[in-house]
gemmi code that builds the backbone of each chain (N, CA, C; Angstrom):
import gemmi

chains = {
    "A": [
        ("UNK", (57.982, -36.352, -29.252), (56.659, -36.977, -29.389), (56.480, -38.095, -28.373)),
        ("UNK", (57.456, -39.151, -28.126), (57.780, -40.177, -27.196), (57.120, -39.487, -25.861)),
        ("UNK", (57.798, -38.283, -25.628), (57.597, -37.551, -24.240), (55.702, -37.043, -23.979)),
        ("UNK", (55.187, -36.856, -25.274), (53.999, -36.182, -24.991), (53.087, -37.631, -24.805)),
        ("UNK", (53.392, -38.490, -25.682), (52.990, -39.603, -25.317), (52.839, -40.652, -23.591)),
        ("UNK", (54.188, -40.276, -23.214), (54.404, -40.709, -22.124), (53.464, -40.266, -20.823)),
        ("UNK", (53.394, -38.782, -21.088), (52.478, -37.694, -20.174), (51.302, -37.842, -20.176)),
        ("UNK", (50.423, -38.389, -21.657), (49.349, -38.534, -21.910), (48.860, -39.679, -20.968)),
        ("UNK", (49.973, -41.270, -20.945), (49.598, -42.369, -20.201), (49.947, -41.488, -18.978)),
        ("UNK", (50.765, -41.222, -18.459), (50.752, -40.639, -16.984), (49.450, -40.385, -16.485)),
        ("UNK", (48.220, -39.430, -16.992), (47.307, -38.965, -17.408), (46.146, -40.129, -16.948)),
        ("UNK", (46.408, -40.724, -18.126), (45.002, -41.794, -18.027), (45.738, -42.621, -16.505)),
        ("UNK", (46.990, -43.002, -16.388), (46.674, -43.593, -15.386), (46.189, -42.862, -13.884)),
        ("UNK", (46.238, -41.664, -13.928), (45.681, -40.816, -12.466), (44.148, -41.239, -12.693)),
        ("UNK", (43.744, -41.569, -14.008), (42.181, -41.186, -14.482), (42.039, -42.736, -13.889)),
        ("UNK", (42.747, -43.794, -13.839), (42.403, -45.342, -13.177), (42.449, -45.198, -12.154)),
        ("UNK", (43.216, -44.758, -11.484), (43.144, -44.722, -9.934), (41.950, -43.752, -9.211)),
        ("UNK", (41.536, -42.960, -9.984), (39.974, -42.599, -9.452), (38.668, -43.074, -9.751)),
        ("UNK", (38.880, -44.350, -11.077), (38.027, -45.439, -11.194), (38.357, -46.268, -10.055)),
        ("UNK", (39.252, -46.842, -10.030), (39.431, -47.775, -8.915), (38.701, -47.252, -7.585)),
        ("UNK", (38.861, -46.338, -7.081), (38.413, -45.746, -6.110), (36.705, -45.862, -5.948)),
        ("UNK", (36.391, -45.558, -7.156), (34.737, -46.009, -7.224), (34.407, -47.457, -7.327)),
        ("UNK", (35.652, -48.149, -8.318), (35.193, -49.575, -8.289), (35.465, -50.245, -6.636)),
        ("UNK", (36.423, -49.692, -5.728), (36.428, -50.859, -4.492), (35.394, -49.955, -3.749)),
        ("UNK", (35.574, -48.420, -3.417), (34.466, -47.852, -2.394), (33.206, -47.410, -2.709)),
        ("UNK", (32.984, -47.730, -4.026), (31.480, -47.307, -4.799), (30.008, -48.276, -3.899)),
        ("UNK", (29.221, -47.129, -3.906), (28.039, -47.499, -3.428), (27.505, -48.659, -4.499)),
        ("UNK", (27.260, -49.565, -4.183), (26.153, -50.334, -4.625), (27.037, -51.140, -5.686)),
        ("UNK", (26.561, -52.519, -6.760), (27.201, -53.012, -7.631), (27.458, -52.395, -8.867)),
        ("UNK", (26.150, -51.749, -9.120), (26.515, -50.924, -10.854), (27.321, -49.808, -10.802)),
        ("UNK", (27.590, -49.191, -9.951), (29.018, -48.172, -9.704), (30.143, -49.210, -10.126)),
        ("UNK", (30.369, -49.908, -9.582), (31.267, -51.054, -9.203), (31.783, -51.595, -11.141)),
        ("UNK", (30.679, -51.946, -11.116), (30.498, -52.574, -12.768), (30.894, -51.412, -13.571)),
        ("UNK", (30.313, -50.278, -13.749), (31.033, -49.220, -14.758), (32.217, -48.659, -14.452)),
        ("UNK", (32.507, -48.831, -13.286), (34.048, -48.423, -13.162), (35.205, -49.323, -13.538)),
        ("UNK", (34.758, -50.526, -13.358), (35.566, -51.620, -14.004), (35.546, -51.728, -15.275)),
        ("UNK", (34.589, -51.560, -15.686), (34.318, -51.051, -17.721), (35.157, -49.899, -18.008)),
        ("UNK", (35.086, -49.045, -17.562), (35.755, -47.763, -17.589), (37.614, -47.610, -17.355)),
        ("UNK", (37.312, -48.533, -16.712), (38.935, -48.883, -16.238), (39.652, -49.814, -17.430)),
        ("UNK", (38.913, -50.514, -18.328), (39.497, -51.556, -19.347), (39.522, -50.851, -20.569)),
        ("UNK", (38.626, -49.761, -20.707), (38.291, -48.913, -21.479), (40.029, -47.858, -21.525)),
        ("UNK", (40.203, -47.476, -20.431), (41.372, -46.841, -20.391), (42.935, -47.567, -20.358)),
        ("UNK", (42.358, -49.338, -20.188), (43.673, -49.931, -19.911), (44.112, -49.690, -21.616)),
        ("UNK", (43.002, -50.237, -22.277), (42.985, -50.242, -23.771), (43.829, -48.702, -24.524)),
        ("UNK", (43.380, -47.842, -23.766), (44.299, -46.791, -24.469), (46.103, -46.553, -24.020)),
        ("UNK", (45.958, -46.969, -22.867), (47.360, -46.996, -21.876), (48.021, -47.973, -23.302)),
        ("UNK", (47.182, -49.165, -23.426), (48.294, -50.149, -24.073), (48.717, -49.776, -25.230)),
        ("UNK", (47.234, -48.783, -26.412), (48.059, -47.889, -27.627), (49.006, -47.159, -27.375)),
        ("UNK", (49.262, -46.637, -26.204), (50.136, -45.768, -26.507), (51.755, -46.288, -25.996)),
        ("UNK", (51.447, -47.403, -25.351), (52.815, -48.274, -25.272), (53.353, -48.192, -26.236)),
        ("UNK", (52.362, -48.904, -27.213), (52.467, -48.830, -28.845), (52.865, -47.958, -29.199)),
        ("UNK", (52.382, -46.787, -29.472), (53.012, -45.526, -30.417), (55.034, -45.368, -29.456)),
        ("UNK", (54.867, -45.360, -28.098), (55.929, -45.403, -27.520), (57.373, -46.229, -28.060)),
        ("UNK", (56.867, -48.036, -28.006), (57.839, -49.040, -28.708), (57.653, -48.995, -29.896)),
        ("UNK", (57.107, -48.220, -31.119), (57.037, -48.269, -32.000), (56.594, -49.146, -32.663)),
        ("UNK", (55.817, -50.291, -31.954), (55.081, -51.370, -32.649), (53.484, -51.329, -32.301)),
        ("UNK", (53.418, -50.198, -32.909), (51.765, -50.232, -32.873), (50.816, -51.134, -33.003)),
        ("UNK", (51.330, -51.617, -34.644), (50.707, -53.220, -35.234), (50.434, -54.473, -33.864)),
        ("UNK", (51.612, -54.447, -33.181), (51.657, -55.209, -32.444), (50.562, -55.129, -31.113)),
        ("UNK", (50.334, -53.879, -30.690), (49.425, -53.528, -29.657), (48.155, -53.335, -30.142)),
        ("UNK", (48.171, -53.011, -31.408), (46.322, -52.855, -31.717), (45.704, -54.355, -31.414)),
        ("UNK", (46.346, -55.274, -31.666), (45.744, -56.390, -32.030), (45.368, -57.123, -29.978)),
        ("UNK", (46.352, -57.135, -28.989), (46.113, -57.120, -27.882), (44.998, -56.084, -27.424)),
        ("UNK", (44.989, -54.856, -27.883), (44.128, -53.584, -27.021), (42.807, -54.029, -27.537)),
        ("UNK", (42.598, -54.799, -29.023), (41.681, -55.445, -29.371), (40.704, -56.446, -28.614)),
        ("UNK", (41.513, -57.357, -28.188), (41.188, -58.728, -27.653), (40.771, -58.344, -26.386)),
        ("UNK", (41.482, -57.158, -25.729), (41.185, -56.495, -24.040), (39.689, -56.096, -24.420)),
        ("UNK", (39.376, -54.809, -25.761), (38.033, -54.294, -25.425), (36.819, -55.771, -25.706)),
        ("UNK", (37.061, -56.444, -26.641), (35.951, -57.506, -26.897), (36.132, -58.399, -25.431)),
        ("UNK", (36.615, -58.266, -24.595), (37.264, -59.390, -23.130), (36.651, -58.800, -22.305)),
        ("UNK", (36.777, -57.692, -22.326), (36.210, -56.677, -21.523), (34.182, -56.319, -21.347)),
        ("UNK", (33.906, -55.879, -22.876), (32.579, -56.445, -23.132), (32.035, -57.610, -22.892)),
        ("UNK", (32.364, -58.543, -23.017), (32.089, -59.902, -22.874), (31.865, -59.755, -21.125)),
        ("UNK", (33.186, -59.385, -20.331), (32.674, -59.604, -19.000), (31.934, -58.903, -18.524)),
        ("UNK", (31.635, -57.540, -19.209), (30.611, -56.992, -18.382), (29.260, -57.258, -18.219)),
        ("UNK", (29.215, -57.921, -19.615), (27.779, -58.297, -19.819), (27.421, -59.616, -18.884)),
        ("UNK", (28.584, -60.154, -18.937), (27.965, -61.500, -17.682), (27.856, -61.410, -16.526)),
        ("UNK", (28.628, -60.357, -16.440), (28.721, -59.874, -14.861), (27.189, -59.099, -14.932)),
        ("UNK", (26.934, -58.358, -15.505), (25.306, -57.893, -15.505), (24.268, -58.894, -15.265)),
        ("UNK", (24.308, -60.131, -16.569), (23.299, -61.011, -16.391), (23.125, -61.528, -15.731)),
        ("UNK", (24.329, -62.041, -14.635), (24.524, -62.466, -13.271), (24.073, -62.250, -12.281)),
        ("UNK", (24.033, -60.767, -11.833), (23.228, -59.701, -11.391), (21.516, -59.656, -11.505)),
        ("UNK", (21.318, -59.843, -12.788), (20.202, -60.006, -12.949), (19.511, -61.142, -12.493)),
        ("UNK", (20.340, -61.900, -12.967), (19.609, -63.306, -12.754), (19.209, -63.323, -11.224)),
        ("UNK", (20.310, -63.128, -10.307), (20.302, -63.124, -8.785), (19.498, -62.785, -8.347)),
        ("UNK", (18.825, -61.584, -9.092), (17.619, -60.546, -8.447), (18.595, -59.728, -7.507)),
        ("UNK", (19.967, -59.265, -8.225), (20.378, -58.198, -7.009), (19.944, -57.081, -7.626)),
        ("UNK", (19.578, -56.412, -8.788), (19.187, -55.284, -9.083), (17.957, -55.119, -8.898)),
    ],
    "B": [
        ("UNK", (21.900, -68.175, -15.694), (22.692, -67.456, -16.483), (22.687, -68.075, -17.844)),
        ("UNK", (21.735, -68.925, -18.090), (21.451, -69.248, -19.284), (20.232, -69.481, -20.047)),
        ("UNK", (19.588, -68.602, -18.949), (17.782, -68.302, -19.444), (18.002, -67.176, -20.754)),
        ("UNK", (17.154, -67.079, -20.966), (16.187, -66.219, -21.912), (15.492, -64.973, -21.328)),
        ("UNK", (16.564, -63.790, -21.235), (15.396, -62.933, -20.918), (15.463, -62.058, -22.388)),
        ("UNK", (14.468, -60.994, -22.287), (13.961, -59.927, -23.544), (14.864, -58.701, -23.308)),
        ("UNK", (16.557, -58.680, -23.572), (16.573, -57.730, -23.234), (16.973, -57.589, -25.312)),
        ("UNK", (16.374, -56.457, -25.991), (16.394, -56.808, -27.157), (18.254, -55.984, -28.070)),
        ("UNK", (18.462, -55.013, -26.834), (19.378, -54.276, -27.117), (20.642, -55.316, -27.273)),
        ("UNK", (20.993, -56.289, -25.838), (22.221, -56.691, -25.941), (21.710, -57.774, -27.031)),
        ("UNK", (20.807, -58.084, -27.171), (20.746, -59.619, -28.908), (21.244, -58.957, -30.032)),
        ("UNK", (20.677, -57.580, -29.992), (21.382, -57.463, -31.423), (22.724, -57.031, -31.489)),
        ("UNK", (23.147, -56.312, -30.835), (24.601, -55.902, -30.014), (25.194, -57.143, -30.687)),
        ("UNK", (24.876, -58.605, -29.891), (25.953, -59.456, -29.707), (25.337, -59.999, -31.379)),
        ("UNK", (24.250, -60.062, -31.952), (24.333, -60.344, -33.324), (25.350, -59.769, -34.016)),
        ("UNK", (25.112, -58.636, -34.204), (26.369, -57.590, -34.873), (27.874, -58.362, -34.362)),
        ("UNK", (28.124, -58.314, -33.478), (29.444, -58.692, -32.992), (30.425, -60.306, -33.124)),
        ("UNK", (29.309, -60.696, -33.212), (29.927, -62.460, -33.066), (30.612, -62.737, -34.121)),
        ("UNK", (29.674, -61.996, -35.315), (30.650, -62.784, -36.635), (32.114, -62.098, -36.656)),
        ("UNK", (32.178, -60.562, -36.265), (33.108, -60.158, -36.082), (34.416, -60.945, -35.391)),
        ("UNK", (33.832, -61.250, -33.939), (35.143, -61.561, -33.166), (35.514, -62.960, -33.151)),
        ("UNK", (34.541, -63.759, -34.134), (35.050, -64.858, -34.716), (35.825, -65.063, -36.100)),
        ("UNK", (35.995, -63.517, -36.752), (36.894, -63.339, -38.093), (38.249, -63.028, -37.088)),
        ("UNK", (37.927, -62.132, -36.045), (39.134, -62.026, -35.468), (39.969, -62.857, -35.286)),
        ("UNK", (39.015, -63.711, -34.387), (40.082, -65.117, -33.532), (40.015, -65.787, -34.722)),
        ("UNK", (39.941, -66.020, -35.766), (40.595, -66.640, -36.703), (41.770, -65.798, -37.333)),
        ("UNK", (42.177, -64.223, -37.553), (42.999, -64.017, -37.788), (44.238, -64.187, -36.586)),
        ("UNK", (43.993, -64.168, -35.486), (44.393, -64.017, -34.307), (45.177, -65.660, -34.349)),
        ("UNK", (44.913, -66.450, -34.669), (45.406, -68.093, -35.166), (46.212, -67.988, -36.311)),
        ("UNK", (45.624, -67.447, -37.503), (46.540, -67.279, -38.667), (47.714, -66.620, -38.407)),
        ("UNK", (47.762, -65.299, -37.628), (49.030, -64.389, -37.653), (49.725, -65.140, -36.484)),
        ("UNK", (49.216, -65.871, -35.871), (50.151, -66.237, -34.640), (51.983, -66.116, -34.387)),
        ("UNK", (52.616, -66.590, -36.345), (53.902, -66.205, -36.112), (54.214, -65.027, -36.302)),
        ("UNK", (53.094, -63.992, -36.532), (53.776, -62.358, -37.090), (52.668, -61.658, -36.404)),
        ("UNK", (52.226, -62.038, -34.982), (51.871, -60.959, -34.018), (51.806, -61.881, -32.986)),
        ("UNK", (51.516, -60.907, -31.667), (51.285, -61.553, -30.850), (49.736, -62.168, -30.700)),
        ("UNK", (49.972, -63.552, -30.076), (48.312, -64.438, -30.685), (49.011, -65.697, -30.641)),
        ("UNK", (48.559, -66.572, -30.932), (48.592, -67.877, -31.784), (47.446, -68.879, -31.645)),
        ("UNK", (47.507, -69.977, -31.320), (46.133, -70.802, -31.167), (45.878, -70.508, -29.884)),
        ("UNK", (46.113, -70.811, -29.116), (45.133, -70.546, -27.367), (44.672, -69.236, -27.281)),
        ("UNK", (45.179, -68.244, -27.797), (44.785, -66.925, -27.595), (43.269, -66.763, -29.008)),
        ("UNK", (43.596, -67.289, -29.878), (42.762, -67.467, -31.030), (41.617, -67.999, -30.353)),
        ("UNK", (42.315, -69.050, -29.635), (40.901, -70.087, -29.069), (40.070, -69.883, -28.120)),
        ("UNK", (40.409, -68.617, -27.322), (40.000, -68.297, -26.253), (38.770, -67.197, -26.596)),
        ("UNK", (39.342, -66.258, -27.736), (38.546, -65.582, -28.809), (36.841, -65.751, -28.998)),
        ("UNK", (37.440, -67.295, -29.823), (36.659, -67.734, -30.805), (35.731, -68.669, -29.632)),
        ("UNK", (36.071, -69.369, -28.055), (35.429, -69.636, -27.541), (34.354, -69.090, -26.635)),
        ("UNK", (35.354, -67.107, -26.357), (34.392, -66.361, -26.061), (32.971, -65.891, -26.836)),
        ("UNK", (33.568, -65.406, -28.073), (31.920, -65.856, -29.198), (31.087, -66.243, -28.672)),
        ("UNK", (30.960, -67.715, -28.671), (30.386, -68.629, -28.327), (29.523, -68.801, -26.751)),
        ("UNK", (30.830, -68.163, -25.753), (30.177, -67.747, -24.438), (29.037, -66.632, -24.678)),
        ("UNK", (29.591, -65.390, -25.551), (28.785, -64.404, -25.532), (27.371, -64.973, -26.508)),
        ("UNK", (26.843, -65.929, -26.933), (25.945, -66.207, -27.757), (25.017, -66.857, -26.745)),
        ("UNK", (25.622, -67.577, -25.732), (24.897, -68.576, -25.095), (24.388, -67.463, -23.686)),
        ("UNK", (25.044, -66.375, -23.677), (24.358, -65.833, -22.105), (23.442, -64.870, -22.920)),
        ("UNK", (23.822, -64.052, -24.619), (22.502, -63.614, -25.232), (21.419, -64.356, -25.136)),
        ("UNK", (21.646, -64.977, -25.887), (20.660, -66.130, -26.252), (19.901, -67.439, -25.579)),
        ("UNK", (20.399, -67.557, -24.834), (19.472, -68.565, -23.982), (20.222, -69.547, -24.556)),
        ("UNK", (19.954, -70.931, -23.239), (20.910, -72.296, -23.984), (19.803, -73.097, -24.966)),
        ("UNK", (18.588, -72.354, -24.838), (17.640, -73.369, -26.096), (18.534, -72.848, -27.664)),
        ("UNK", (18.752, -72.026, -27.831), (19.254, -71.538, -29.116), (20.707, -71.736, -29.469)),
        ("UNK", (21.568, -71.835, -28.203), (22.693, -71.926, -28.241), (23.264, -73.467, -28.060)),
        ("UNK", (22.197, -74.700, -27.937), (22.567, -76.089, -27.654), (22.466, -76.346, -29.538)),
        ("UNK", (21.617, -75.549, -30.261), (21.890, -75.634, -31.881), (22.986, -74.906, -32.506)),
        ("UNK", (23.864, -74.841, -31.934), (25.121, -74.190, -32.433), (25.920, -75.041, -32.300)),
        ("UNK", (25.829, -74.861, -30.499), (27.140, -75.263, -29.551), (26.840, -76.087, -28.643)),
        ("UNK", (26.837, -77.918, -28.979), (26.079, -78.421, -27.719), (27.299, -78.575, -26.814)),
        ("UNK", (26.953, -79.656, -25.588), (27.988, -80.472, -24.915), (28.553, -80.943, -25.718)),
        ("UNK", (27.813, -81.868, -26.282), (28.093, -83.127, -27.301), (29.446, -82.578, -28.453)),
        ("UNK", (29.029, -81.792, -29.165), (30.063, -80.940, -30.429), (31.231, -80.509, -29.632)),
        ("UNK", (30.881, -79.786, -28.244), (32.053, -79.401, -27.270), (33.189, -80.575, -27.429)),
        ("UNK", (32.765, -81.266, -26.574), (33.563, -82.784, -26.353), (34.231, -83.351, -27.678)),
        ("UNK", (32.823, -83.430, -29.193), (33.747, -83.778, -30.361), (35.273, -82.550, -30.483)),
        ("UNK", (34.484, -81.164, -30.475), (35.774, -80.552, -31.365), (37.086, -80.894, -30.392)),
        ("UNK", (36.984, -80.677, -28.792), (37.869, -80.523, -28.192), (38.857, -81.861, -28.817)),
        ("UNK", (38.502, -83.234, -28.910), (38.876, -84.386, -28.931), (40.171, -83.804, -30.551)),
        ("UNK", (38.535, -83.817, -31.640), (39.770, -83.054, -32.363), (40.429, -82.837, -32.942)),
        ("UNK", (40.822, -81.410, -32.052), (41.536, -80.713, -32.448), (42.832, -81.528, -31.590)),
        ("UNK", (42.783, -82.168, -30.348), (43.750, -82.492, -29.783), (43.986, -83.724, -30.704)),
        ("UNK", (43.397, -84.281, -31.721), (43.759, -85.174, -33.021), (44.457, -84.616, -33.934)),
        ("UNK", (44.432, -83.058, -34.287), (45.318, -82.772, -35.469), (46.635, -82.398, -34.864)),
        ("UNK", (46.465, -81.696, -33.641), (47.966, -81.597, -33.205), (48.651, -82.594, -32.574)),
        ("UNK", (48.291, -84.095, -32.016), (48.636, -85.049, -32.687), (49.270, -86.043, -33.262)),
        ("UNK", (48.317, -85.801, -34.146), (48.558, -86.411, -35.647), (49.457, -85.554, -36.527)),
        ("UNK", (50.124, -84.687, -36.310), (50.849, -84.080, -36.911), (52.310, -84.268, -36.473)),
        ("UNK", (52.132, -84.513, -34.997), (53.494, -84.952, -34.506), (53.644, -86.253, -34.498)),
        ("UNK", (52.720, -87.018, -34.836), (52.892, -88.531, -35.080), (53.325, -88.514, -36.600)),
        ("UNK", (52.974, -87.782, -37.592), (52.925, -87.819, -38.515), (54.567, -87.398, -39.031)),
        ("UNK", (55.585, -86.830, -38.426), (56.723, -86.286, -38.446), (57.466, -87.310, -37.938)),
        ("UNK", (56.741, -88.216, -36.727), (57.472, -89.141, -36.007), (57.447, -90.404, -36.961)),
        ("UNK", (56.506, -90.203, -37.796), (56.548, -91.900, -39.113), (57.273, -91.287, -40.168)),
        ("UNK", (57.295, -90.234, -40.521), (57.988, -89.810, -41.765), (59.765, -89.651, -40.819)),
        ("UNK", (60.414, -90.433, -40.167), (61.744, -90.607, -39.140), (62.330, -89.868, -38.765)),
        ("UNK", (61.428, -88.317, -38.077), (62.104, -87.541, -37.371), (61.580, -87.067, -36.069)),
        ("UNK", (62.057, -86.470, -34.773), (61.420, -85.938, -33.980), (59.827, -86.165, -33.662)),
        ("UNK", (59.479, -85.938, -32.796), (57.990, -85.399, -32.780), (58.364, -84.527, -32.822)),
        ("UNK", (57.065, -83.474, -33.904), (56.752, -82.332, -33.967), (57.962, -81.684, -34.681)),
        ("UNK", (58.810, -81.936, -35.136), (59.894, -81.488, -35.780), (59.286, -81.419, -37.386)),
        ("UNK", (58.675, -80.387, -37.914), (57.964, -80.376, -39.237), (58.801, -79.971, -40.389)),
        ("UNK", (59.866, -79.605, -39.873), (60.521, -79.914, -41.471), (60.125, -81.195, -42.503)),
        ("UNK", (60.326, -81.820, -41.620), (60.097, -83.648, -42.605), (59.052, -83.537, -42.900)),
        ("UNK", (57.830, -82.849, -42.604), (56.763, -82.542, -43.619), (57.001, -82.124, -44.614)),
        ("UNK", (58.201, -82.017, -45.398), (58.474, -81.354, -46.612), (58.230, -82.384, -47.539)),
        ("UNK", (58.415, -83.769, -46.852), (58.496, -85.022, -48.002), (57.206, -85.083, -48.772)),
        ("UNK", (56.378, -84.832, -47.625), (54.582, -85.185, -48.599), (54.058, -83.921, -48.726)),
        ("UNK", (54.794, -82.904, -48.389), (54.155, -81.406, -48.983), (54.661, -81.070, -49.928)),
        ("UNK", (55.597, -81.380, -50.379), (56.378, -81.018, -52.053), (56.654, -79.974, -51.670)),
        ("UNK", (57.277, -79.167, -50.475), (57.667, -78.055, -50.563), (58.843, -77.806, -50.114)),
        ("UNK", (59.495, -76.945, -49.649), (60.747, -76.637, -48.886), (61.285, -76.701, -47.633)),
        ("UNK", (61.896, -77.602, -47.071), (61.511, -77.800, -44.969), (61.440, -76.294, -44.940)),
        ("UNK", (61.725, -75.126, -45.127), (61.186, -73.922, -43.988), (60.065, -73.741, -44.167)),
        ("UNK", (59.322, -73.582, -45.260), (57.870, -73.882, -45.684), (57.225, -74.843, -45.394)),
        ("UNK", (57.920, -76.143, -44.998), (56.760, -77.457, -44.181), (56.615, -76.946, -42.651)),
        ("UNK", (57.626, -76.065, -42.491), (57.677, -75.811, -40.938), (56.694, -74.952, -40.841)),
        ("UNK", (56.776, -73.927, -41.444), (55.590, -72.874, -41.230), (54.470, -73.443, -41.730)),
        ("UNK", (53.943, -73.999, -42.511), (52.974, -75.009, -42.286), (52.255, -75.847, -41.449)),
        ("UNK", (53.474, -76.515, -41.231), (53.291, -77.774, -39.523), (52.747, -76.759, -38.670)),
        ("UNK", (53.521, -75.321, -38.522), (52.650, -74.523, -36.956), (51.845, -74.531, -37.611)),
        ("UNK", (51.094, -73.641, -38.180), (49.861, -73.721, -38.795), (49.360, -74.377, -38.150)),
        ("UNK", (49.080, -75.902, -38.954), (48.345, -76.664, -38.479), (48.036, -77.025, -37.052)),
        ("UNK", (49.229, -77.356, -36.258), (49.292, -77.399, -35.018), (48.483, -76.559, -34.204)),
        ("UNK", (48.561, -74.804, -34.484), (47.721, -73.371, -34.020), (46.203, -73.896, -34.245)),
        ("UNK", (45.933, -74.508, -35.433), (44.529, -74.815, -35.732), (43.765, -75.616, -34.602)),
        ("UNK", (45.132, -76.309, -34.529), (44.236, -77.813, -33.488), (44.404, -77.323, -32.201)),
        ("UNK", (44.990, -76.950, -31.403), (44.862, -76.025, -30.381), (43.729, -74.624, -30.127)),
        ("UNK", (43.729, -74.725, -31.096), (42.325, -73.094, -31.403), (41.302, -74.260, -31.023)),
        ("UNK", (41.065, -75.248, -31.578), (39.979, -75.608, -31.680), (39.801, -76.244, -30.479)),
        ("UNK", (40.424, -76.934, -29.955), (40.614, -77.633, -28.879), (40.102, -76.525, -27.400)),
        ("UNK", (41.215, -75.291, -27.652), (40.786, -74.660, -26.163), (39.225, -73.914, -26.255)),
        ("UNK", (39.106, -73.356, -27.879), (37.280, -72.658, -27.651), (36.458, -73.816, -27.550)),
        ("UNK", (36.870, -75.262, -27.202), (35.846, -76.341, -26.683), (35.785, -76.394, -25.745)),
        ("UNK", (37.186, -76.096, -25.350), (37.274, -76.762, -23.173), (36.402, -75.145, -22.779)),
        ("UNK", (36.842, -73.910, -23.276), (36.400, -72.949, -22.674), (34.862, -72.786, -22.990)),
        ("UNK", (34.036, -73.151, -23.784), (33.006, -73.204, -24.171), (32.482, -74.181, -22.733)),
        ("UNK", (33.014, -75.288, -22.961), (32.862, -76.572, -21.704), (32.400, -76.419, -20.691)),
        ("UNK", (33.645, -75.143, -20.265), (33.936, -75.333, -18.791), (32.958, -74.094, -18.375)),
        ("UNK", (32.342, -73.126, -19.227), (31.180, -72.008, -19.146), (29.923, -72.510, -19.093)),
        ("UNK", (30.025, -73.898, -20.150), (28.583, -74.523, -20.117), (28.119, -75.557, -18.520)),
        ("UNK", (29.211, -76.228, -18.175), (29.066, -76.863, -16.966), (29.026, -76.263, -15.749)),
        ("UNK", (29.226, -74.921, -15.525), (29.166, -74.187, -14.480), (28.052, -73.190, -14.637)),
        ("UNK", (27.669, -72.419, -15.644), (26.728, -71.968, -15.447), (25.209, -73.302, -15.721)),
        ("UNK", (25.305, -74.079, -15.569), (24.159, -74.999, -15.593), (24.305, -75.894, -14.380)),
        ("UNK", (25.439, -75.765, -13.637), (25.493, -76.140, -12.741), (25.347, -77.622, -12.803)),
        ("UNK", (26.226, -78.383, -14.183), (25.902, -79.620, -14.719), (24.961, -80.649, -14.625)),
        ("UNK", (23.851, -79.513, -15.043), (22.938, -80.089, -14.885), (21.749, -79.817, -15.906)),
        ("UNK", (21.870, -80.551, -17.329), (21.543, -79.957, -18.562), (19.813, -80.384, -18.920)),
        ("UNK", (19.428, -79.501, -19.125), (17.520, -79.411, -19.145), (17.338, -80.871, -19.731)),
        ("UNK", (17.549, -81.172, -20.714), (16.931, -82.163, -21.748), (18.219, -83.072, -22.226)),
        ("UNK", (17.940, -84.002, -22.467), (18.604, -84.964, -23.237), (19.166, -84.349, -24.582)),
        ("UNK", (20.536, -84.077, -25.190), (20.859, -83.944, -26.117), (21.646, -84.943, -26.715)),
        ("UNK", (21.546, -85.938, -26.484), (21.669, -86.933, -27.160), (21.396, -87.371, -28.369)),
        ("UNK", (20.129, -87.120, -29.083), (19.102, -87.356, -30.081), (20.089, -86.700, -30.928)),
    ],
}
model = gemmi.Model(1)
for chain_id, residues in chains.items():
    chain = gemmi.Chain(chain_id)
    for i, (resn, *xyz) in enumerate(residues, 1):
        res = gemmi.Residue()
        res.name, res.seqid = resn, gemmi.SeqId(i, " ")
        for name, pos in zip(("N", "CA", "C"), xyz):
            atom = gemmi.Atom()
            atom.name, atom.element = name, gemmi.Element(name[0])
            atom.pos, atom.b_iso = gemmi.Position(*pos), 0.0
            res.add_atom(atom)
        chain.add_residue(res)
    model.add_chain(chain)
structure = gemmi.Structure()
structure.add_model(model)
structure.setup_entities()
């Protein structure tokens, strides 16, 4: 199970490195912005499955937690920011 | 970044959410010795809240929550209970911050004054950093430079 687990993060991380790819060479800022959402979105699952891996799940829900509300939080300022600027 | 615009989706979004991730960062303080967390991480939480209320909401709505003024009190403090807690260990004739000897006026057991003393200590640090971080969001996005007198 350890092993299918392991393959799964293998997985999501190929799936970051083709966010990344949109977040540094993406046209325009809102490419930019959902790929970086998208990317915290997947860090968040990378870190459950650390969890299921070290066997302290308890321990990682509560971090993968604090990442997605950290994560929301910045996107939205990073938007209003945007807005405010008049870059959109 | 601290106007008021109509966007009506993210207000209620962050309505729904705030009370939430302020039960969090309070559990996130409480469990501090039996997860990973403790007060700065609690405080950072519970100060994001607060960020996320003030870029919803505009700073007219959010100076009745969360002014400068309350900033500056809580930060002060919370850096009063943690402290006063190690002063308080240092008059009862031990260490700073050494909370066993809180056992004398807690009627309880030094391993139980100890886990206590953090406690308290986590509290005053929670409170302390969601002030500076509240602070240091409010003085930069206003570019310290605050509409009206809140003084009154």
């Amino acid at each position: 199970m350890n092993n299918f687990f392991l393959w799964l993060g293998m997985g999501l991380f190929v799936l970051v490195l083709l966010c990344l790819y949109r977040g540094v060479f993406g046209p325009g800022v809102l490419n930019r912005i959902a790929a970086i959402s998208a990317i915290g979105t997947k860090t968040l699952i990378i870190l459950l499955l650390m969890g299921f891996i070290y066997q302290r799940v308890e321990m990682f829900v509560d971090i993968s937690m604090v990442y997605a509300l950290l994560n929301f939080i910045g996107t939205i300022t990073v938007a209003k920011y945007l807005e405010m600027s008049g870059e959109i | 970044m601290t106007q008021l615009t109509d966007d009506i989706i993210i207000r209620a979004v962050s309505r729904l959410m705030i009370p939430f991730i302020q039960l969090y960062a309070l559990y996130v303080i409480m469990h501090g010795h039996h997860s990973p967390g403790g007060g700065f991480q609690g405080g950072v939480i519970l100060g994001a809240s607060f960020i996320l209320y003030l870029i919803t909401h505009g700073l007219e709505e959010a100076k009745i929550r969360m002014s400068e003024m309350k900033a500056g009190f809580f930060s002060a403090s919370g850096l009063l209970i943690y402290s006063g807690i190690g002063l308080l260990c240092l008059i009862l004739g031990s260490n700073f911050l050494n909370y066993g000897r809180l056992s004398v006026i807690l009627k309880v057991i030094p391993s139980q004054a100890r886990s206590l003393g953090i406690l308290g200590v986590e509290i005053g640090v929670g409170i302390t950093v969601m002030a500076v971080m509240f602070s240091i969001f409010f003085d930069i996005s206003t570019g310290g430079i605050i509409p009206e007198d809140e003084g009154d």
